[in-house]
PyMOL CGO cylinders between C-alpha atoms (Angstrom):
from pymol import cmd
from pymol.cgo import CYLINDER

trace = [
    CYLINDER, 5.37, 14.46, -15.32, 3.81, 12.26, -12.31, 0.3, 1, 1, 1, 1, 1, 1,
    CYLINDER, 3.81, 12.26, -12.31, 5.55, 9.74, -10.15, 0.3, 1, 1, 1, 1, 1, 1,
    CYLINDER, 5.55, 9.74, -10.15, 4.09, 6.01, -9.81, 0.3, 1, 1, 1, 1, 1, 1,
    CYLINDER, 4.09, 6.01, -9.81, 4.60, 3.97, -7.14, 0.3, 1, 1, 1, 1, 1, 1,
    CYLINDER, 4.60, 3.97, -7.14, 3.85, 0.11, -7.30, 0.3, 1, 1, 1, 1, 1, 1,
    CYLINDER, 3.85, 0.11, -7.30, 3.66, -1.90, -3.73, 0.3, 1, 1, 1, 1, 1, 1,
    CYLINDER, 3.66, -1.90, -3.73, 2.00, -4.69, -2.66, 0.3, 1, 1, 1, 1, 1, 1,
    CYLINDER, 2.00, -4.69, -2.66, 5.03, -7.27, -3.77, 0.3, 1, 1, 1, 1, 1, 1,
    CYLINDER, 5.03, -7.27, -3.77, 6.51, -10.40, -2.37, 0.3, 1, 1, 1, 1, 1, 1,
    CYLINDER, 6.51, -10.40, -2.37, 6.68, -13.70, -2.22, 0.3, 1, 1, 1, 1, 1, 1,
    CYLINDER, 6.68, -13.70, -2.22, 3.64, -16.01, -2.61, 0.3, 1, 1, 1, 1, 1, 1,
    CYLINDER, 3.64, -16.01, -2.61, 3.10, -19.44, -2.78, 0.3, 1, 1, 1, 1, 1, 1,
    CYLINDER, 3.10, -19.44, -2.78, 1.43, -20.69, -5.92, 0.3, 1, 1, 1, 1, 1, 1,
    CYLINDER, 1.43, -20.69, -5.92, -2.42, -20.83, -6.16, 0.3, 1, 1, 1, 1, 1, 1,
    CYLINDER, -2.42, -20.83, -6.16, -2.08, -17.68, -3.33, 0.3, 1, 1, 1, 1, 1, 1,
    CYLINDER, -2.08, -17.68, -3.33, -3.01, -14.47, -4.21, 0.3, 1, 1, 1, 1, 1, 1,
    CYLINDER, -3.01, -14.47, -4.21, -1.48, -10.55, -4.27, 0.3, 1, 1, 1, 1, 1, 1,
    CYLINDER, -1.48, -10.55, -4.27, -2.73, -7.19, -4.26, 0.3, 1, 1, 1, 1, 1, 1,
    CYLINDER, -2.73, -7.19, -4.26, -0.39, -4.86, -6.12, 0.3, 1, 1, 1, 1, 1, 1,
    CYLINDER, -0.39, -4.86, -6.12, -1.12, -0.88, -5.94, 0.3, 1, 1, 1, 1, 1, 1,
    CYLINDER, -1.12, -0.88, -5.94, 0.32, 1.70, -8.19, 0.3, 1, 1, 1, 1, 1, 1,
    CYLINDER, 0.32, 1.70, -8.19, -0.07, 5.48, -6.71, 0.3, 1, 1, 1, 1, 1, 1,
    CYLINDER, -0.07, 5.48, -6.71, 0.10, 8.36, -8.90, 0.3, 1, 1, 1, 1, 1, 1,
    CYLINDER, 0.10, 8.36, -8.90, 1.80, 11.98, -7.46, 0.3, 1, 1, 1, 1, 1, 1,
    CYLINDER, 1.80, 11.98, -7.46, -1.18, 13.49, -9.90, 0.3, 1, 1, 1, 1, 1, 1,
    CYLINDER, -1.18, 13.49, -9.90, -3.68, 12.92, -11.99, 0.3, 1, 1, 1, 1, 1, 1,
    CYLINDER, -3.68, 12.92, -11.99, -6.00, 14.59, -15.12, 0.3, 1, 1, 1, 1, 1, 1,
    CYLINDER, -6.00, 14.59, -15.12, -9.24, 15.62, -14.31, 0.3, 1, 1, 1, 1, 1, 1,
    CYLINDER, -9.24, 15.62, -14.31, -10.34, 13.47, -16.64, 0.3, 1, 1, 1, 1, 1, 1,
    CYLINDER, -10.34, 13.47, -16.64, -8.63, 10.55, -14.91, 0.3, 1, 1, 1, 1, 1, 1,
    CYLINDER, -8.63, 10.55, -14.91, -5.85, 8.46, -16.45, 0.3, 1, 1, 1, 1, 1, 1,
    CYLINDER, -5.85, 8.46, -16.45, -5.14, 4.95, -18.24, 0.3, 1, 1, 1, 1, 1, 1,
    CYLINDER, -5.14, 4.95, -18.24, -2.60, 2.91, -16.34, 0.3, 1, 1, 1, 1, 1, 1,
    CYLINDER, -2.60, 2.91, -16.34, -1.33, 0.03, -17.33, 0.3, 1, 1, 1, 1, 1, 1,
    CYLINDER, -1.33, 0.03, -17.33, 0.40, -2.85, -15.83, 0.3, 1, 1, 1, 1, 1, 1,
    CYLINDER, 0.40, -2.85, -15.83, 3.21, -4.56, -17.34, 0.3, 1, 1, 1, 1, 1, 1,
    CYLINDER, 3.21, -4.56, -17.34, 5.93, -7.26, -16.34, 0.3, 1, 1, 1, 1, 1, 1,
    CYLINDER, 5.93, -7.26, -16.34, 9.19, -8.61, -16.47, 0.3, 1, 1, 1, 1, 1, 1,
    CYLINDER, 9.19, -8.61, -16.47, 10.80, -11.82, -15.62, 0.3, 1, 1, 1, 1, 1, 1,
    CYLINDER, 10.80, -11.82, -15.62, 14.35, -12.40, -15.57, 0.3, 1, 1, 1, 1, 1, 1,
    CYLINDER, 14.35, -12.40, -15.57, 15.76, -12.90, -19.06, 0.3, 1, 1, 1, 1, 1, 1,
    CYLINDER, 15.76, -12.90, -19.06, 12.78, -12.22, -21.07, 0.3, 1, 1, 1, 1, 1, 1,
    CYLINDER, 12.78, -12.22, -21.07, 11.36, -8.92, -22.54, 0.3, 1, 1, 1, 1, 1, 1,
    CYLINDER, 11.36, -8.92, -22.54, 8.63, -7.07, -20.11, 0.3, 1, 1, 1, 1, 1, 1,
    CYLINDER, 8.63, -7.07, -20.11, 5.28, -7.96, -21.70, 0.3, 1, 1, 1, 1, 1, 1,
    CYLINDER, 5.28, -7.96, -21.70, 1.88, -6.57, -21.05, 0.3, 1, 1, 1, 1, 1, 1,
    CYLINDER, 1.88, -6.57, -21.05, -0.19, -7.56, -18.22, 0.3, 1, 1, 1, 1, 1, 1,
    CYLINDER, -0.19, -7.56, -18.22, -3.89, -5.35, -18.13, 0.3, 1, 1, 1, 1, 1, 1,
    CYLINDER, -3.89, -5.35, -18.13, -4.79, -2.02, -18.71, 0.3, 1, 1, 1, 1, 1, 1,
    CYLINDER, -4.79, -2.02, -18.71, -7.56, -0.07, -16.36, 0.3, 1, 1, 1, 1, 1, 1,
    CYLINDER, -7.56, -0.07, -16.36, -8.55, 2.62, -18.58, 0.3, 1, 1, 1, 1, 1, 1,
    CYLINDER, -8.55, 2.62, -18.58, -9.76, 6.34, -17.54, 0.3, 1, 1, 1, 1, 1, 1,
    CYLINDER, -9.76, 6.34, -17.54, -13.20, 5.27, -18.31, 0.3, 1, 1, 1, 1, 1, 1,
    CYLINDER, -13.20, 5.27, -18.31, -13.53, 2.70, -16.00, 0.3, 1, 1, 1, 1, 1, 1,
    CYLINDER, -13.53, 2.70, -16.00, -13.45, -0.23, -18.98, 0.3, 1, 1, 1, 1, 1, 1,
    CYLINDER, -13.45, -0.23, -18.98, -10.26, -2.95, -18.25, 0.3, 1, 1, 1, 1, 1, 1,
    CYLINDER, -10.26, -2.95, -18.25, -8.76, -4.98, -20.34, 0.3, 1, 1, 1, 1, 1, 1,
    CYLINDER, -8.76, -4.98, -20.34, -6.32, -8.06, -19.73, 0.3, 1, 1, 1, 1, 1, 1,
    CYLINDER, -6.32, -8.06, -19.73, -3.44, -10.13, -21.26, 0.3, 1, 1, 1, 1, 1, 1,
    CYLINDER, -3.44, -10.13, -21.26, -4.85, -13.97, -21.99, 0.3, 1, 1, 1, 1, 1, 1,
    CYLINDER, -4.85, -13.97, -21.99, -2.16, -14.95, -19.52, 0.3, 1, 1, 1, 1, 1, 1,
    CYLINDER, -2.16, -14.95, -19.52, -4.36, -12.71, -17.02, 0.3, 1, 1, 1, 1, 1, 1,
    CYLINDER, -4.36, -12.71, -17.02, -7.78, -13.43, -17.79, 0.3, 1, 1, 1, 1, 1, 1,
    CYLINDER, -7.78, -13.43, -17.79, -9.90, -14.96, -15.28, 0.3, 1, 1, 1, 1, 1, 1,
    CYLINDER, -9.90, -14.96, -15.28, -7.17, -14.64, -12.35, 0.3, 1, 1, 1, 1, 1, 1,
    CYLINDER, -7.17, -14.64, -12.35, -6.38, -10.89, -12.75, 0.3, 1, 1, 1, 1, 1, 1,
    CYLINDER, -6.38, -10.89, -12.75, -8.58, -8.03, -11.89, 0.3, 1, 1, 1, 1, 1, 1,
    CYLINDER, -8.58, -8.03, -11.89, -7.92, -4.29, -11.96, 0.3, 1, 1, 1, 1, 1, 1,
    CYLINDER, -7.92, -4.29, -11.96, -9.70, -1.83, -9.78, 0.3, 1, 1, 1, 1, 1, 1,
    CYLINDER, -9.70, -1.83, -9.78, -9.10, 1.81, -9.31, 0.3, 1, 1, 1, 1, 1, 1,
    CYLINDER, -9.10, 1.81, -9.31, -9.96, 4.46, -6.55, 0.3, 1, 1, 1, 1, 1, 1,
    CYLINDER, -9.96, 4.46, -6.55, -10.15, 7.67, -8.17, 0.3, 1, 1, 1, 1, 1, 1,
    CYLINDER, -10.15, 7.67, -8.17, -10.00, 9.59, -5.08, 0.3, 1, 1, 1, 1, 1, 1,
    CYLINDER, -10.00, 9.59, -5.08, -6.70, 8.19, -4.31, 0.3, 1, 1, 1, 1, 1, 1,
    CYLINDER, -6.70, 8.19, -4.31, -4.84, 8.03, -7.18, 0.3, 1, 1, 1, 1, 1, 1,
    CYLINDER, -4.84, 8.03, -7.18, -4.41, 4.43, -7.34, 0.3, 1, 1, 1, 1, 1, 1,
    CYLINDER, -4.41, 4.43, -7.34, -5.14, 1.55, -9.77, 0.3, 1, 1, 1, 1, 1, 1,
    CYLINDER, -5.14, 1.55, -9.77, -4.88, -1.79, -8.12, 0.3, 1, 1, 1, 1, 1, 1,
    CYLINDER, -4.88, -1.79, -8.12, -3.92, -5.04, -9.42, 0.3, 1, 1, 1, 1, 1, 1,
    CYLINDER, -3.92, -5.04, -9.42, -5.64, -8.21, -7.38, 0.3, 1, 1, 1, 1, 1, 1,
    CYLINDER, -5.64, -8.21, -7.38, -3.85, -11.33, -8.66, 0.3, 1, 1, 1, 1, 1, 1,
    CYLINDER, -3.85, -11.33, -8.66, -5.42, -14.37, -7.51, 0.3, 1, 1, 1, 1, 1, 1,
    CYLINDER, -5.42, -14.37, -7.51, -4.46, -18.29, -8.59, 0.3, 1, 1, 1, 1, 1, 1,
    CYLINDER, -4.46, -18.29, -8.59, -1.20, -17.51, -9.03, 0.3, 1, 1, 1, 1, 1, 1,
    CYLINDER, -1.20, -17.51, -9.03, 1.31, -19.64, -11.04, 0.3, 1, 1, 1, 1, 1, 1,
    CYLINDER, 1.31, -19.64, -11.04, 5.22, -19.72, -10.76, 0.3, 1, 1, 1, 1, 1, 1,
    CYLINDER, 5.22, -19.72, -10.76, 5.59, -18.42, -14.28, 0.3, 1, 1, 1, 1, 1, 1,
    CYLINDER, 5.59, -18.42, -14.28, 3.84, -14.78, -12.90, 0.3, 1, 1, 1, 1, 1, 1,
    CYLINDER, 3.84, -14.78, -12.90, 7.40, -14.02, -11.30, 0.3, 1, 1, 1, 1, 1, 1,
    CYLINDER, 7.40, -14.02, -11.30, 8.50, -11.17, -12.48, 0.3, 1, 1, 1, 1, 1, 1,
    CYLINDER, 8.50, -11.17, -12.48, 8.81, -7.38, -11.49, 0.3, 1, 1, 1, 1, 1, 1,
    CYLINDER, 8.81, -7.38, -11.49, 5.62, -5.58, -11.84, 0.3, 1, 1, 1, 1, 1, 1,
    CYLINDER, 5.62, -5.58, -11.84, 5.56, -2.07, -13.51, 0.3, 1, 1, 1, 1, 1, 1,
    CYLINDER, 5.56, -2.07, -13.51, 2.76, 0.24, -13.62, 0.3, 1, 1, 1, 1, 1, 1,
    CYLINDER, 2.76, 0.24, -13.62, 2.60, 3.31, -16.58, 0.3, 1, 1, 1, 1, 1, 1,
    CYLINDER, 2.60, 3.31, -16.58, 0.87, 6.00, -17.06, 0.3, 1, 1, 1, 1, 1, 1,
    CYLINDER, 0.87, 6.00, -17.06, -0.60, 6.84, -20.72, 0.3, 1, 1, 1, 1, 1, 1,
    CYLINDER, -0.60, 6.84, -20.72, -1.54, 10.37, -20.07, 0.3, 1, 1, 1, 1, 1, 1,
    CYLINDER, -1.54, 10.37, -20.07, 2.21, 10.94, -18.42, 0.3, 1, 1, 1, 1, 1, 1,
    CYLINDER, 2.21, 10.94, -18.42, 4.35, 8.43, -20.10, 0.3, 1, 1, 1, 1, 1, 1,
    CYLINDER, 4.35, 8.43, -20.10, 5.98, 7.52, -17.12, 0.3, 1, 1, 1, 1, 1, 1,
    CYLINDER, 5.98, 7.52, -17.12, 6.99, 4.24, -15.33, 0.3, 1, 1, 1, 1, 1, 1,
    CYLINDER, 6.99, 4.24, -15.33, 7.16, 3.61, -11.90, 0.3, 1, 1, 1, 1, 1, 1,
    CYLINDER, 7.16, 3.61, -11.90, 9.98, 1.72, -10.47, 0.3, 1, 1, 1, 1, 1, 1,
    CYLINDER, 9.98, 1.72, -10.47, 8.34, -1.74, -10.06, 0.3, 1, 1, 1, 1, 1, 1,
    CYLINDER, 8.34, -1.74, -10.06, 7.90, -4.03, -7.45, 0.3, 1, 1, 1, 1, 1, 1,
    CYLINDER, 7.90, -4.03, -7.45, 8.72, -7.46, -7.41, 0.3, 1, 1, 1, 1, 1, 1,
    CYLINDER, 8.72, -7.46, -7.41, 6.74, -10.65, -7.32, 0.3, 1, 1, 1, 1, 1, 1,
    CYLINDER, 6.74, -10.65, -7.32, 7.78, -13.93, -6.64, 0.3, 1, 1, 1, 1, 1, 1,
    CYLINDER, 7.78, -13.93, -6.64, 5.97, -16.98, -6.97, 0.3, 1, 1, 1, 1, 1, 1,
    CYLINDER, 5.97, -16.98, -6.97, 7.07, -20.14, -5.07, 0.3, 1, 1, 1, 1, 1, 1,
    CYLINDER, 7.07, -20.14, -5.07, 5.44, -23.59, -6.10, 0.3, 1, 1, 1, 1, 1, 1,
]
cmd.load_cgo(trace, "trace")
């Protein structure tokens, strides 16, 4: 079992830009896939990108080109740098770990335009 913790959340303006973290209590030697998910209010919490253990990332279409994923190893953490951002990214941001199957809590964003 691990523990994630997603931070970097607020409120943005559109066309501004976030950096969200998620922090894992562990990790595998070999490293893990995390992936990033969301959910606005009323609708069902879809995929967002995925940074996978080898370093490869992949992203939603509604992600491409204004999303990137990073990781630090060392630390544990995956990051999520969302730039351009649109009112329709509201939503609270969950990160998940494939190797655990665990959520963390999420952390809300909020896009004002």
């Amino acid at each position: 079992q691990v523990q994630l913790v997603e931070s970097g959340g607020g409120l943005v303006q559109a066309g501004g830009s976030l950096r969200l973290s998620c922090t894992a209590s562990r990790s595998t030697s070999s490293g893990d896939t995390i992936v990033w998910h969301r959910q606005a209010p009323g609708k069902a919490r879809e995929w967002v990108a995925t940074s996978f253990a080898t370093g490869i990332s992949g992203y939603a279409e509604s992600a491409k080109g204004r999303f990137i994923v990073s990781r630090d190893n060392a630390k544990n953490t995956v990051f999520l740098q969302m730039n351009r951002m649109k009112s329709e990214d509201t939503a609270v941001y969950y990160c998940f770990s494939q190797t655990w199957r665990d959520w963390g809590r999420g952390t809300q964003v909020t896009v004002s335009s």
